[in-house]
N, C-alpha and C positions, 0 to 999 in steps of 0.2 A: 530462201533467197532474200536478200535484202533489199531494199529497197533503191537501190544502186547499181546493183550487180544486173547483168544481162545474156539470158540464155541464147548464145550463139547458134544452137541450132535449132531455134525457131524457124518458123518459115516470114521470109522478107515481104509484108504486105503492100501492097501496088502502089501503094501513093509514097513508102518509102522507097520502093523500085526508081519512081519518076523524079524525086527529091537527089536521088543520088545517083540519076542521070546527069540532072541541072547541076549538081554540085561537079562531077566530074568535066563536065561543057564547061563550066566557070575552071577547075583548075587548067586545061587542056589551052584554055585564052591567054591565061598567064604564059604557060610554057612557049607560045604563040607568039603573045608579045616578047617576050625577053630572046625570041630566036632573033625579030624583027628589030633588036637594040633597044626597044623602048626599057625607060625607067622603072626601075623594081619598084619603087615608092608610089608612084604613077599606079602600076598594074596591083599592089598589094589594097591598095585605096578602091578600085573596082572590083576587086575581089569580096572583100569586105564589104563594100554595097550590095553586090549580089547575092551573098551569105545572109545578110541582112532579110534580102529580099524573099529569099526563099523560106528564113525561117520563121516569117512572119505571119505567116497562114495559118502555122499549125499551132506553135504559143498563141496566138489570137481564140485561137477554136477549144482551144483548152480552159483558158481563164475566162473563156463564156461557160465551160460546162460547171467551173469548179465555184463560179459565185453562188449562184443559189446554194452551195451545198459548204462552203469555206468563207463566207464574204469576200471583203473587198482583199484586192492581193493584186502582184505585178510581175515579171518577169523583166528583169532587167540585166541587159544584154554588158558584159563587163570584160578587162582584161583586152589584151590582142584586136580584137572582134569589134571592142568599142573604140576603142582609137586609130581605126581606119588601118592596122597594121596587120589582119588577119593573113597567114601564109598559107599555101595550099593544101598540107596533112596535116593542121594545128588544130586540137580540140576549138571547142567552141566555149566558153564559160560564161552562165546562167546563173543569174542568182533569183529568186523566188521571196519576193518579200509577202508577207501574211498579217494584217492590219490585227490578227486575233490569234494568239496563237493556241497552237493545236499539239495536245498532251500525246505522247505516244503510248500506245497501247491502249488507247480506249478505242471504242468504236471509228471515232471522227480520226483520228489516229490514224489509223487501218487504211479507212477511206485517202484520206491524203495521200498516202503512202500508193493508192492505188491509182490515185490520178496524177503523181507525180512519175510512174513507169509508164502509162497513158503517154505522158508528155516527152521523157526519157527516149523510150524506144523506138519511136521511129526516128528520132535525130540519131540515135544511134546503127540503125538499119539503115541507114544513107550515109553511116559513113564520117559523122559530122560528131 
């Protein structure tokens, strides 16, 4: 499996359970508001704050595990997502920037590769 790819029938671990409660509450508001007349633009700008908000813990909790082990690096939020335009079933895009880079198939390779489905899959098990 590549480093991309994601085995669907895994089991969905609890904290992506709860991630994709919150994300589902977040689209559920939109549909909410747009019954209620309010403005798409308005409600897509709340959305994307709260997308924000939620994926913020877990890219946080990651690029603390990966410095000691990758140095310095960031995760920078791009696309849709960053210009306040995210929609309710729209991927999310993530870019991963790395101050050193890292040769594939060596050891440190491997490792990256393993912290980046660490980071991947439960954005993906919520849904996001």
């Amino acid at each position: 499996m590549s480093v991309l790819e994601h085995d669907a029938t895994l089991p969905v671990p609890p904290d992506a359970m709860a991630l994709r409660a919150a994300l589902e509450q977040a689209r559920e508001t939109v549909r909410a508001g747009l019954l209620e007349g309010r403005g798409g633009g308005e409600l897509l700008v709340q959305l994307s704050e709260r997308i924000i908000e939620l994926i913020t813990p877990p890219c946080a909790q990651a690029v603390g595990r990966a410095l000691a082990r990758f140095g310095k690096l960031a995760i920078v939020v791009v696309g849709g997502l960053a210009r306040s335009e995210h929609c309710p079933h729209s991927d999310i895009d993530l870019m991963i920037l790395c101050a050193d880079p890292i040769a594939e198939g060596e050891a440190e390779g491997e490792a990256f590769g393993e912290w980046m489905r660490e980071l991947c899959h439960p954005l993906w098990d919520a849904g996001l």
